[in-house]
Backbone as CSV, one residue per row, in Angstrom:
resi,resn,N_x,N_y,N_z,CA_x,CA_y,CA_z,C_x,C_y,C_z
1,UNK,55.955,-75.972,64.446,57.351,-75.710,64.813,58.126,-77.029,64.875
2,UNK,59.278,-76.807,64.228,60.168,-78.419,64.136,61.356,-78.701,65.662
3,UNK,61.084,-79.986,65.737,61.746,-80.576,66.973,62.747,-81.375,66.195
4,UNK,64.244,-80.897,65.871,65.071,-81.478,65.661,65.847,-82.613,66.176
5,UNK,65.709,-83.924,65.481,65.936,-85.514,65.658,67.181,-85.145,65.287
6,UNK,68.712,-84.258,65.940,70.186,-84.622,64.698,70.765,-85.284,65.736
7,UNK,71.494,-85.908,64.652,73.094,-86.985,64.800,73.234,-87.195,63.941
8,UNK,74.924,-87.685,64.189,75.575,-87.886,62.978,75.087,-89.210,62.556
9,UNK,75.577,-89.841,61.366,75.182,-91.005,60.688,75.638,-92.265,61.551
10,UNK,74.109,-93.112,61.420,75.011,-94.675,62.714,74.833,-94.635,64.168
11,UNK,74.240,-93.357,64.447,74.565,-92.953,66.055,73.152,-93.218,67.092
12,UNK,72.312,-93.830,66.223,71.289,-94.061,67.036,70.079,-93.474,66.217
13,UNK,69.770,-92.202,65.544,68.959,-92.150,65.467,67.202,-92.919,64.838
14,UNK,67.902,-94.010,64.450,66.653,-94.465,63.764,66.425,-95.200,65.235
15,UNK,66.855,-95.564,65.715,66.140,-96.101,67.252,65.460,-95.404,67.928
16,UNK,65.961,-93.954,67.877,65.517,-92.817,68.785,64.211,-92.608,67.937
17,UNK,64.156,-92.116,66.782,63.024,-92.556,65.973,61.529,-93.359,66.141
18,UNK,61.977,-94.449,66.237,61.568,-95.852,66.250,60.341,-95.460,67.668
19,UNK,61.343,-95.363,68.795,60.335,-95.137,69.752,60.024,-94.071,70.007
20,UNK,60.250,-92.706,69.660,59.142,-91.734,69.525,57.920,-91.808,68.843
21,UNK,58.266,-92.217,67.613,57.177,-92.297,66.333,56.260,-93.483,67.245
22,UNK,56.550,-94.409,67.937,55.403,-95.587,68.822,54.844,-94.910,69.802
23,UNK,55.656,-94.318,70.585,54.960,-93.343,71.684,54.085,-92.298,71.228
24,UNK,54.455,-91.520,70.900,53.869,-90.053,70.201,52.749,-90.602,69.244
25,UNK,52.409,-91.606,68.158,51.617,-91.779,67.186,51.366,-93.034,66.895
26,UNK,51.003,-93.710,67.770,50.466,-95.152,68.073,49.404,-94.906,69.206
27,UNK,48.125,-96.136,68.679,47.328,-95.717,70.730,48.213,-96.845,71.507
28,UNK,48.700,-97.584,70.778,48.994,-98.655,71.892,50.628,-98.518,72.408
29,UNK,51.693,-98.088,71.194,52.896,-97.758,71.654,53.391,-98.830,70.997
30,UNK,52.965,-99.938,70.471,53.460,-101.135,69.184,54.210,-100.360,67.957
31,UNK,55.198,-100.614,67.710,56.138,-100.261,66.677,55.765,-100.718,65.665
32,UNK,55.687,-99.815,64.444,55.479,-100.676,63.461,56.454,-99.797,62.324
33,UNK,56.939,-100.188,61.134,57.895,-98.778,60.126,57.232,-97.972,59.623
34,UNK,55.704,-97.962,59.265,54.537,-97.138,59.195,54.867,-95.846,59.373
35,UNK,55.388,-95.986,61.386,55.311,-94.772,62.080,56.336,-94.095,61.577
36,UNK,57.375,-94.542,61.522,58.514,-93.525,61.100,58.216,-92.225,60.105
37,UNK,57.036,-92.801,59.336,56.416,-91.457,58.188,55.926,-90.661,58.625
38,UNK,55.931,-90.609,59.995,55.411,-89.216,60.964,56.276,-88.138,60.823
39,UNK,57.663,-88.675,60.826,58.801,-87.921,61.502,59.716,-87.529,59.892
40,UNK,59.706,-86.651,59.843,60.172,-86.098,58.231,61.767,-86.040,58.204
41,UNK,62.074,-85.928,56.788,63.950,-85.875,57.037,64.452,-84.870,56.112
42,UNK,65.538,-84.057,56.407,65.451,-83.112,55.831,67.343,-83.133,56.248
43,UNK,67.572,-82.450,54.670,67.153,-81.878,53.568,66.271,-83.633,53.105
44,UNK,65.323,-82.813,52.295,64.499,-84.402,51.518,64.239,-83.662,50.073
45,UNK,63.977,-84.613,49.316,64.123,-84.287,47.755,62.635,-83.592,47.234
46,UNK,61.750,-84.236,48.056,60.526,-83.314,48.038,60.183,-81.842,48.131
47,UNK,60.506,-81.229,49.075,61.200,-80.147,49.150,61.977,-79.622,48.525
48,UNK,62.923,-79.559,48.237,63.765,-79.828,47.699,63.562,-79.517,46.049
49,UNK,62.734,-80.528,45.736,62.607,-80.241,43.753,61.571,-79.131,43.770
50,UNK,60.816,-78.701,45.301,59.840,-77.847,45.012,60.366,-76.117,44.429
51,UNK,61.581,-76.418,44.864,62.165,-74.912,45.103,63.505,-75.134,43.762
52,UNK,63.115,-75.847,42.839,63.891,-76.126,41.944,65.509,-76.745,42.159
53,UNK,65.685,-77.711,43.317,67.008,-77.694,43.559,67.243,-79.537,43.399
54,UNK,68.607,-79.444,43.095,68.728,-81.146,42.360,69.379,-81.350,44.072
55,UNK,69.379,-82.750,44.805,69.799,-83.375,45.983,71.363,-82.903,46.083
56,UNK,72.144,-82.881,44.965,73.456,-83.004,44.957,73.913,-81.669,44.971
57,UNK,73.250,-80.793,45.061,73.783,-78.918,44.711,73.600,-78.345,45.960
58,UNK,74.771,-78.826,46.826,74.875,-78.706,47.886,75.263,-76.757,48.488
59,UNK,75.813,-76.522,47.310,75.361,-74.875,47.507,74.150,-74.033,47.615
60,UNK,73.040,-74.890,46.790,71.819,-74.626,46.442,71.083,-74.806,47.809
61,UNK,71.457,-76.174,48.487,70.837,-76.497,49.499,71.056,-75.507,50.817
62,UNK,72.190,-75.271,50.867,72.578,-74.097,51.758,72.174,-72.788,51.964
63,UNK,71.738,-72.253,50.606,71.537,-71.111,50.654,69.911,-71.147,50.748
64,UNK,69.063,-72.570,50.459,67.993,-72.516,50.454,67.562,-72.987,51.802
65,UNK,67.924,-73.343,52.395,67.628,-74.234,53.836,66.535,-73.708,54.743
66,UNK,66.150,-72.524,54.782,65.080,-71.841,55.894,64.187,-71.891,54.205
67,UNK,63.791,-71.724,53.629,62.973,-71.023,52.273,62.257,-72.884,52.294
68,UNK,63.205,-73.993,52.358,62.753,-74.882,52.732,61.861,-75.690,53.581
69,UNK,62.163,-74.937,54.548,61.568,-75.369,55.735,60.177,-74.739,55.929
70,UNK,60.315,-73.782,55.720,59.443,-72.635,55.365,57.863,-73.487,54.372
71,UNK,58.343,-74.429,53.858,57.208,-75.213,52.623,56.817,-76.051,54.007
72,UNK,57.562,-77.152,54.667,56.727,-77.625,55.383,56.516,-77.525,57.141
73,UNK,56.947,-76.499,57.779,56.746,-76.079,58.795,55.526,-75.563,58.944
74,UNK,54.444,-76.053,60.028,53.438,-75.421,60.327,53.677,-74.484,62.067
75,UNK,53.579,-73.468,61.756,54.042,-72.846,63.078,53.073,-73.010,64.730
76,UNK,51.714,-73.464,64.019,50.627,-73.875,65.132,50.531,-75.334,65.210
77,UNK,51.727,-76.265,65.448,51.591,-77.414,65.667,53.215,-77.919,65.926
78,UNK,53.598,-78.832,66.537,54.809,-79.568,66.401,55.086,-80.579,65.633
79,UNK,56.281,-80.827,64.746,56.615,-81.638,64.000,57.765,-82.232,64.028
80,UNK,58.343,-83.318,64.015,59.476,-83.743,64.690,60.386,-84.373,62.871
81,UNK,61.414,-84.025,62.797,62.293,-84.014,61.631,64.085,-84.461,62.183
82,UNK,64.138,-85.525,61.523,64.973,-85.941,61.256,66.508,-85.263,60.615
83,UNK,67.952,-85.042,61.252,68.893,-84.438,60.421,70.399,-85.075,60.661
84,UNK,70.720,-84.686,59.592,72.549,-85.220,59.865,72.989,-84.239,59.677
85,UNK,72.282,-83.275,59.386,72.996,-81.649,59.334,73.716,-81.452,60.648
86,UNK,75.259,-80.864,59.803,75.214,-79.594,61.140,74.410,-78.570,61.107
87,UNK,74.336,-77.843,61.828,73.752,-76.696,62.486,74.306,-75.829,61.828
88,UNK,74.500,-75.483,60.622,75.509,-74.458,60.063,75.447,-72.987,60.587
89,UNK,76.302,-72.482,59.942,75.187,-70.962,59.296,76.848,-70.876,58.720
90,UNK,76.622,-70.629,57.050,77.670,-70.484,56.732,77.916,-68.682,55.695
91,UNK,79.121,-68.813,56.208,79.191,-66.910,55.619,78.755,-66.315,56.507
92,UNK,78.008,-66.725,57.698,76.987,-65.166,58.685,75.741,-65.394,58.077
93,UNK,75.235,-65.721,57.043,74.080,-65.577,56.462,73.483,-66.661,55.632
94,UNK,73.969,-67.453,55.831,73.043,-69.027,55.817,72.861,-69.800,56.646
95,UNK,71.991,-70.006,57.506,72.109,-70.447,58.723,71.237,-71.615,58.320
96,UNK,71.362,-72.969,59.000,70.576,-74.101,58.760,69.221,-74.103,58.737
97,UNK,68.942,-73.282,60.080,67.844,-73.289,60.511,67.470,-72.223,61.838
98,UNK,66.504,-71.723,62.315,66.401,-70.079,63.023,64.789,-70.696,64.026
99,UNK,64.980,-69.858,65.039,63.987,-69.774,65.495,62.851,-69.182,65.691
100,UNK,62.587,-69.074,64.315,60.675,-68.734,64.190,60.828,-70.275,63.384
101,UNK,61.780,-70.761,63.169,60.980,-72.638,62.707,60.977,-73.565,63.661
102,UNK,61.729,-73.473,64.565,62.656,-74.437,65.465,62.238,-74.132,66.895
103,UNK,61.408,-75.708,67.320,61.512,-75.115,68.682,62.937,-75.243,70.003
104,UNK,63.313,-76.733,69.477,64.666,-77.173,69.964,65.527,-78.106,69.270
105,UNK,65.868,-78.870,70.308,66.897,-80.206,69.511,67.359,-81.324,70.735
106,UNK,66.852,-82.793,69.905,67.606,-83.738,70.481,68.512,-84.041,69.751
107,UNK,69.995,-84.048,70.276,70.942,-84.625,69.542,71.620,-85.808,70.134
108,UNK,71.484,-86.895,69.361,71.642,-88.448,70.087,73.398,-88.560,69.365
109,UNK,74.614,-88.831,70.332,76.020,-88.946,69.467,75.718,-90.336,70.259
110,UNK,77.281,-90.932,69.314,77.955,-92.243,69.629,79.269,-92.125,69.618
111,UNK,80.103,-93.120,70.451,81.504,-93.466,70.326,81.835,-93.484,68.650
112,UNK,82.761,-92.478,67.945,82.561,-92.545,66.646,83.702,-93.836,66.407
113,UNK,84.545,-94.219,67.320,85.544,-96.157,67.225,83.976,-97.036,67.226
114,UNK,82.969,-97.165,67.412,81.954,-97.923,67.155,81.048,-97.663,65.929
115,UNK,80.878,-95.518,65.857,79.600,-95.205,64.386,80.729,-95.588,63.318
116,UNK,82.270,-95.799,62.933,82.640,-95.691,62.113,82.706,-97.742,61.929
117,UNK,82.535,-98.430,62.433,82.490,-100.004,61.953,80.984,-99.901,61.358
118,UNK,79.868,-99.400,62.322,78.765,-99.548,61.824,78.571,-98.559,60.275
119,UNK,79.175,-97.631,60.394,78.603,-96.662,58.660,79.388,-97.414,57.629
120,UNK,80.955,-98.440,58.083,81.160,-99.010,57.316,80.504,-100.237,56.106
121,UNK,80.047,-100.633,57.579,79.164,-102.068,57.291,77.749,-101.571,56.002
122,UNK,77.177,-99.990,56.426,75.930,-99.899,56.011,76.573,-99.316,54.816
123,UNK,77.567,-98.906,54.644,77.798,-98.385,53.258,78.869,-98.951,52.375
124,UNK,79.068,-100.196,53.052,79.861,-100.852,52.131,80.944,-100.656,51.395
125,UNK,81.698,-99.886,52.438,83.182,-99.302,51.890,84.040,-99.676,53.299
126,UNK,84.894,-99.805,52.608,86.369,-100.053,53.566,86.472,-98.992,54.548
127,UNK,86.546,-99.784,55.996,86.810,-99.098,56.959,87.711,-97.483,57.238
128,UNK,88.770,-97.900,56.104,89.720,-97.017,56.571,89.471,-95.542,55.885
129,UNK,88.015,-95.636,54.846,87.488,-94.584,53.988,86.719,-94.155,54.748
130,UNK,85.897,-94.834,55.319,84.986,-94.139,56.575,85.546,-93.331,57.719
131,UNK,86.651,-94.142,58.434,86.974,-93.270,59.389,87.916,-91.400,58.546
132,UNK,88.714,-92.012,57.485,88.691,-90.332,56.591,87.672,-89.648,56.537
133,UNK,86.690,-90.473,56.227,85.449,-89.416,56.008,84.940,-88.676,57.564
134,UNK,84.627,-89.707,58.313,84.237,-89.345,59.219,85.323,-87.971,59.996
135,UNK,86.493,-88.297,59.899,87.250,-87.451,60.778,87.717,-85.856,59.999
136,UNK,87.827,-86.182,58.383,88.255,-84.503,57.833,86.580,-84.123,57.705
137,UNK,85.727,-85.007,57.535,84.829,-83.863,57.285,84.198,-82.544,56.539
138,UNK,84.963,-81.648,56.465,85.092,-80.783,55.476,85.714,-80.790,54.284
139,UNK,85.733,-80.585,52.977,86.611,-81.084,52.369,86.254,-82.226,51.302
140,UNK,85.710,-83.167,52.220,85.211,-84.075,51.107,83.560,-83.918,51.062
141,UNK,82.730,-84.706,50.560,81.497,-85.130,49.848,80.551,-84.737,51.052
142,UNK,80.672,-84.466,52.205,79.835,-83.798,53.383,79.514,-82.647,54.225
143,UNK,79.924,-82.006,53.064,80.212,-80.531,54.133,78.514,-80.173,54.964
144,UNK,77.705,-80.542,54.245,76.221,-80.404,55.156,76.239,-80.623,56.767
145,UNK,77.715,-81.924,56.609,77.316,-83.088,57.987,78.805,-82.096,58.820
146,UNK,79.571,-81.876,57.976,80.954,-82.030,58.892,81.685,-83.011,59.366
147,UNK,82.111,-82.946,59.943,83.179,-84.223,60.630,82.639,-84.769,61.823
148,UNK,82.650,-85.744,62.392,81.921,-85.989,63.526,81.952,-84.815,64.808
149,UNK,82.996,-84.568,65.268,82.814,-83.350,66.247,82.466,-82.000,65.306
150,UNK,82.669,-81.506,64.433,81.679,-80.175,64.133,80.359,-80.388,64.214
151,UNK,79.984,-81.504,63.837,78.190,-81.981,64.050,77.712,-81.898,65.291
152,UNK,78.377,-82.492,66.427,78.042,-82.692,67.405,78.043,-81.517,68.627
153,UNK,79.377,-80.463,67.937,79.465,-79.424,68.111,78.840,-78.332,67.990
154,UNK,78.066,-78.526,66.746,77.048,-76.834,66.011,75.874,-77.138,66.663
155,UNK,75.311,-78.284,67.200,74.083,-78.808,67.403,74.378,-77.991,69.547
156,UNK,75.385,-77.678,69.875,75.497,-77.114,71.067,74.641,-75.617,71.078
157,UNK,74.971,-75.276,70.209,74.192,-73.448,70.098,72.657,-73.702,70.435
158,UNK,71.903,-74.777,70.719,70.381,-74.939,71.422,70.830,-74.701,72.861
159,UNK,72.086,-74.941,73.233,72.010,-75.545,74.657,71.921,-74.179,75.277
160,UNK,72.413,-72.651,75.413,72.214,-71.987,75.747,70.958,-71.518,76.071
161,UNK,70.122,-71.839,75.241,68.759,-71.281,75.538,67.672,-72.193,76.089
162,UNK,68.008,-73.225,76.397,67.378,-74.242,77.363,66.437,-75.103,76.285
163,UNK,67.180,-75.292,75.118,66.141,-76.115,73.938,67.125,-77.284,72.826
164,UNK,67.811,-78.163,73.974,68.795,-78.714,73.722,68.685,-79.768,74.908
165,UNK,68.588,-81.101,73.994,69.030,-82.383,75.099,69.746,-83.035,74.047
166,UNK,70.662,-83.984,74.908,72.133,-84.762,74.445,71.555,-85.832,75.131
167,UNK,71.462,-87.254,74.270,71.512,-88.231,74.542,72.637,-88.948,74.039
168,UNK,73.754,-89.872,75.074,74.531,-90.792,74.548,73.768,-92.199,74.102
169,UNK,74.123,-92.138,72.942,74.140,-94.079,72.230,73.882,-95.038,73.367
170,UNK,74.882,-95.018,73.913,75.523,-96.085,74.890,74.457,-95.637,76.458
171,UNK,74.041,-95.064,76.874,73.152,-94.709,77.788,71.437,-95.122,77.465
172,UNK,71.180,-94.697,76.134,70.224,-95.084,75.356,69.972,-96.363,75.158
173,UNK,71.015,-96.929,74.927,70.965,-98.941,74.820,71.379,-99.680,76.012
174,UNK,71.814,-98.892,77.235,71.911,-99.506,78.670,70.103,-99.428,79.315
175,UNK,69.884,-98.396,79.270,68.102,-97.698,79.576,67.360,-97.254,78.718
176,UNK,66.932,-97.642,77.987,65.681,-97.120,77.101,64.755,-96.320,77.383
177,UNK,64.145,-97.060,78.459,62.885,-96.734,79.403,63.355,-94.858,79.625
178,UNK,64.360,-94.876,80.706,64.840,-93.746,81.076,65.133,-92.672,80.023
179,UNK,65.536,-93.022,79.140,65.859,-91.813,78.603,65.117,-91.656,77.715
180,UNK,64.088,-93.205,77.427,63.010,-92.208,76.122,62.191,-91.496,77.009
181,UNK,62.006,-91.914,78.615,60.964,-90.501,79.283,61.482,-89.073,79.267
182,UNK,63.214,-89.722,79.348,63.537,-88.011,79.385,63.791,-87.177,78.113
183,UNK,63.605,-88.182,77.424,63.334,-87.145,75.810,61.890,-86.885,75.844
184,UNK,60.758,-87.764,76.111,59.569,-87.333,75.830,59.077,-85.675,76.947
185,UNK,59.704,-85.584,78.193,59.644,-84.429,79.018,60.255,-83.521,78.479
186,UNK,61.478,-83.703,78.047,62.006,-82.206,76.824,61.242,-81.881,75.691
187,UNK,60.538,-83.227,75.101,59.701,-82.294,74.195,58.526,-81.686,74.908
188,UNK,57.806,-82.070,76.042,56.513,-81.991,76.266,56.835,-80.414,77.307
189,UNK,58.042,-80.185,77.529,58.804,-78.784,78.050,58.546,-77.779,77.199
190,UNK,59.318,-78.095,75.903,59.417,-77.152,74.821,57.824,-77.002,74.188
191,UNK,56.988,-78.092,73.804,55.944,-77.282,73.592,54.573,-77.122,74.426
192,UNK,55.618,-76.660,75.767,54.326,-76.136,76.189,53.038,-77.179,76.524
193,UNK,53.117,-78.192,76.973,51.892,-79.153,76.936,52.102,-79.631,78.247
194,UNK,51.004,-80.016,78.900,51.088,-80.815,80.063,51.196,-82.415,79.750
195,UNK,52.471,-83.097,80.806,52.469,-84.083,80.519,52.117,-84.517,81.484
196,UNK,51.630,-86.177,81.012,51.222,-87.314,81.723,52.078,-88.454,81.153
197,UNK,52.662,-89.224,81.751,53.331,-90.457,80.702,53.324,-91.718,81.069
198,UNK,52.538,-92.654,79.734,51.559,-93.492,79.590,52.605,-94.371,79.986
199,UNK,52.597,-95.210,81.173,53.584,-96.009,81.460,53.564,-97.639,81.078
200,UNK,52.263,-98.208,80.460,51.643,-98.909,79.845,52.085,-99.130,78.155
201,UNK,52.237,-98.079,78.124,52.270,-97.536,76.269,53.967,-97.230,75.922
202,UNK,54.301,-97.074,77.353,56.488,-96.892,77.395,56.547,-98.495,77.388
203,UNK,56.036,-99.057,78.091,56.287,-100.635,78.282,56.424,-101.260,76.853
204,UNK,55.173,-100.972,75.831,55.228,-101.903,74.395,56.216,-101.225,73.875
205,UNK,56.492,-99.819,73.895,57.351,-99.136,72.775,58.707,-99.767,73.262
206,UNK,59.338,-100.164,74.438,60.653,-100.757,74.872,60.475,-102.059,74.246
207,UNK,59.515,-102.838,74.202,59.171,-104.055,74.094,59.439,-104.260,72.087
208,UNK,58.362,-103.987,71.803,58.529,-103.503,70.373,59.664,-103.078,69.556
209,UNK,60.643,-102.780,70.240,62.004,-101.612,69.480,63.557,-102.351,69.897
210,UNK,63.051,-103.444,70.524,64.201,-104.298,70.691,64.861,-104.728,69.276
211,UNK,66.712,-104.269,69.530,67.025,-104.840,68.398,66.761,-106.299,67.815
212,UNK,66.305,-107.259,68.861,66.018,-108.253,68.087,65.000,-108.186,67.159
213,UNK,63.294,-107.284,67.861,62.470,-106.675,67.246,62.501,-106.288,66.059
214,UNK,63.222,-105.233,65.752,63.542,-104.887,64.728,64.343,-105.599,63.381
215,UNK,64.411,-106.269,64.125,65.430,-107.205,62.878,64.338,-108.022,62.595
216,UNK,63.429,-108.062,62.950,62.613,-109.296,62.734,61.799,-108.749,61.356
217,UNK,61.173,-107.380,61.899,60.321,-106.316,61.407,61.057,-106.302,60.023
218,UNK,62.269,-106.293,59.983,62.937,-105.861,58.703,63.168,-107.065,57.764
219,UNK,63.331,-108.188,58.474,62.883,-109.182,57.509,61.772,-109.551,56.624
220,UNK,60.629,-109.352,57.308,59.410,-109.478,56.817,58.678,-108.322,56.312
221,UNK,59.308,-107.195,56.530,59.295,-105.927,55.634,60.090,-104.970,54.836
222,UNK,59.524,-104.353,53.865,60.798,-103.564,53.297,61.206,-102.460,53.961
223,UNK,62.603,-102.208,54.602,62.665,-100.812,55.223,63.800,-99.787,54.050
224,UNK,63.162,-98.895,54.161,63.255,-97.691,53.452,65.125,-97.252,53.743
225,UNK,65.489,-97.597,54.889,66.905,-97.020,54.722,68.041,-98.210,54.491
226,UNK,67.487,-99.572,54.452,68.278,-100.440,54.033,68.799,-100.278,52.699
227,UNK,69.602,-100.624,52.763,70.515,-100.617,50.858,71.405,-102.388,50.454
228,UNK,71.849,-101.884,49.518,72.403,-102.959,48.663,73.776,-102.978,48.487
229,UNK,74.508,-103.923,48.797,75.820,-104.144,48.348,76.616,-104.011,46.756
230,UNK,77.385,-103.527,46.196,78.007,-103.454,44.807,77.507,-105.122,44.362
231,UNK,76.667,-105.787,44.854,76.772,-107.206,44.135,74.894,-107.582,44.006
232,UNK,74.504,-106.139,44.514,72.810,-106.103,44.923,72.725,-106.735,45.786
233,UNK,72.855,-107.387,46.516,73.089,-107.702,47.740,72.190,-107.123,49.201
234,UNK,71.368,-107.408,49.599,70.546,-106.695,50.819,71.386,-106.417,52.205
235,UNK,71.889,-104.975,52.181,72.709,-105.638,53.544,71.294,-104.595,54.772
236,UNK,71.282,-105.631,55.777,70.742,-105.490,56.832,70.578,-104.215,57.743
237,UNK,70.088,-103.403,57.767,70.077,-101.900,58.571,70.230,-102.184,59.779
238,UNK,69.680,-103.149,60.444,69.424,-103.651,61.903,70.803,-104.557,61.915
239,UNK,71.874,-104.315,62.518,72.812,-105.460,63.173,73.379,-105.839,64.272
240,UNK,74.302,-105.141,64.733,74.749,-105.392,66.688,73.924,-104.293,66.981
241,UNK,73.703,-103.555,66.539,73.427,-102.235,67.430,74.231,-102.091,68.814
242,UNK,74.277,-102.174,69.946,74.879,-101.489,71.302,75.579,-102.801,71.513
243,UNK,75.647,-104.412,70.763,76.731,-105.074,70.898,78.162,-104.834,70.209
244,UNK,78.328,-103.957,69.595,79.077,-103.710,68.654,80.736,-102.935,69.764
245,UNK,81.849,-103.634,69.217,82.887,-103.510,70.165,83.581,-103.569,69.363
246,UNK,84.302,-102.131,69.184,85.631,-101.157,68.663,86.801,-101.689,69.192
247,UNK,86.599,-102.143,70.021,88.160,-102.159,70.689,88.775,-104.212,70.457
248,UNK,87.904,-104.765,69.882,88.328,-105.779,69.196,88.081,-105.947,67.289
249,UNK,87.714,-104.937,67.323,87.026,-105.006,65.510,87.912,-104.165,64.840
250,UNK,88.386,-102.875,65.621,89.048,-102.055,64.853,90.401,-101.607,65.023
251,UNK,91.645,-101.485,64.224,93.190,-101.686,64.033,93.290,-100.528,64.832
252,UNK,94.724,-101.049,65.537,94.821,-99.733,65.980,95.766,-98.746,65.429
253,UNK,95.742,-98.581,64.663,95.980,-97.171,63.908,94.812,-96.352,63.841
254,UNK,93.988,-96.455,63.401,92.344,-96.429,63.261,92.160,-95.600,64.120
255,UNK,92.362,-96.462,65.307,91.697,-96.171,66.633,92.629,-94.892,67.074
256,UNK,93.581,-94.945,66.614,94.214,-93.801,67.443,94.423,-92.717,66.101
257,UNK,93.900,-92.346,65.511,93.176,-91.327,64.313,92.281,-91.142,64.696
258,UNK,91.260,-91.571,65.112,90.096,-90.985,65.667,90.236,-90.572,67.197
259,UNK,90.886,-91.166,68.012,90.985,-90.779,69.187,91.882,-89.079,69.154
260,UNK,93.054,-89.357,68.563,93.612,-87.871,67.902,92.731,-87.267,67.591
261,UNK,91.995,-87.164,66.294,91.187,-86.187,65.733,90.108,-85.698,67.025
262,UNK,89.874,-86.665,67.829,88.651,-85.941,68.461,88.806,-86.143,69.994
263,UNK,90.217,-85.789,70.137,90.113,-86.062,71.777,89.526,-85.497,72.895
264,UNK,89.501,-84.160,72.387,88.531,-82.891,73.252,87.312,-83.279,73.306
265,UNK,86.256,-83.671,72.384,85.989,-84.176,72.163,85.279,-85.002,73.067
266,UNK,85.855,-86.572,72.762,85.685,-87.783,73.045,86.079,-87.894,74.928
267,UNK,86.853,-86.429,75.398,87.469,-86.731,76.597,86.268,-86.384,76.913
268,UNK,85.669,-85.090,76.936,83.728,-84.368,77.242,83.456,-85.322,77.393
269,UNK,83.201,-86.292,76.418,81.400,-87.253,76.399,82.550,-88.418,77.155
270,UNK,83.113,-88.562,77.878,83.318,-89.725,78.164,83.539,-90.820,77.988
271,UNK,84.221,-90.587,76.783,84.551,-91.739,75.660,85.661,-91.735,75.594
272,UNK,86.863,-91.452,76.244,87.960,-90.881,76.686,88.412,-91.124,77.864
């Protein structure tokens, strides 16, 4: 049964990642990018070409999305998967994902005046294309993801049934410690397992997953979600992470387009 890793793009999750995959599948809780191949991502092309569908046939993907899951879901075990999906279900009858696959969901958001400098930086387009993207959402090249609040929004329909935790960015990079225990007790809730938690083995995984850590790791290794600038260019996956400050980096026009688009929003999570 799959334990859904969603957020939107930039918002933390490869951190959140980072130290599950050390905790959960390490003996010692040492980080290494190894682990991350625990934790699957989906939609993925593997899948994907199995069921005859090209990455970009985003209708295809929709209508195939459970038939998908369906290839690598084992229902007598837990598996933890990675998404930037919303939570769709589109028409009444495509739904992302259902529960005979799904046991719950962590969904990790961020201040999107901070995910929109960082998705800039990683994708190498002008600020003021990102925050469009980020804020219509529908419409253009993402309808999988949505706009930052429909994502953050569809991923609410767990919360009713008690199989839903919300972690903020910014809470996550103040306490680590704290909230990777309280993600590891929501999963160890949902499936049913008695926990014990290795307080020895939380110590290296905090230790290990420091952004300086990681930047180090990524120098001296190749990581899989880093990319290249229009000039080939290596740009860095690892950069401020939780130093990163909107309110001197970004114009304010910007800032108040996104604060508009998502004030309901942004007033909830406290970002407001």
């Amino acid at each position: 049964m799959i334990i859904w890793l969603a957020s939107y793009p930039k918002s933390g999750n490869t951190m959140l990642r980072s130290m599950l995959s050390a905790y959960l599948f390490s003996n010692d809780g040492i980080f290494n990018f190894e682990l991350l191949h625990n934790i699957k991502q989906f939609p993925n092309d593997g899948f994907l070409q199995k069921l005859g569908i090209k990455s970009g046939d985003i209708n295809s993907i929709i209508k195939n999305s459970i038939k998908a899951q369906e290839l690598f879901n084992n229902k007598n075990s837990v598996g933890f998967v990675k998404t930037h999906n919303m939570l769709f279900n589109f028409e009444k009858k495509y739904p992302f994902t259902n529960f005979d696959h799904s046991l719950g969901a962590v969904y990790i958001v961020r201040d999107p005046r901070n995910l929109v400098l960082s998705y800039a930086r990683h994708l190498d387009r002008p600020i003021e294309e990102i925050v469009k993207f980020v804020t219509l959402g529908k419409g253009n090249k993402n309808d999988l993801m949505g706009n930052w609040a429909e994502n953050y929004l569809s991923w609410k329909a767990f919360k009713k049934y008690n199989k839903y935790l919300l972690i903020k960015y910014e809470d996550f990079v103040l306490d680590p410690k704290k909230n990777l225990i309280k993600i590891i007790e929501f999963i160890f809730k949902l499936s049913n397992k008695k926990l014990t938690i290795d307080t020895n083995k939380i110590d290296n995984v905090i230790k290990s997953t420091t952004l300086d850590n990681l930047k180090i790791l990524e120098s001296k290794n190749n990581f899989q979600e880093s990319v290249t600038d229009n000039e080939g260019k290596k740009i860095n996956f690892f950069d401020k992470g939780g130093h990163r400050d909107w309110s001197k980096s970004l114009d304010k026009n910007l800032i108040d387009q996104i604060e508009k688009s998502f004030k309901s929003e942004m007033t909830e999570l406290g970002y407001l």
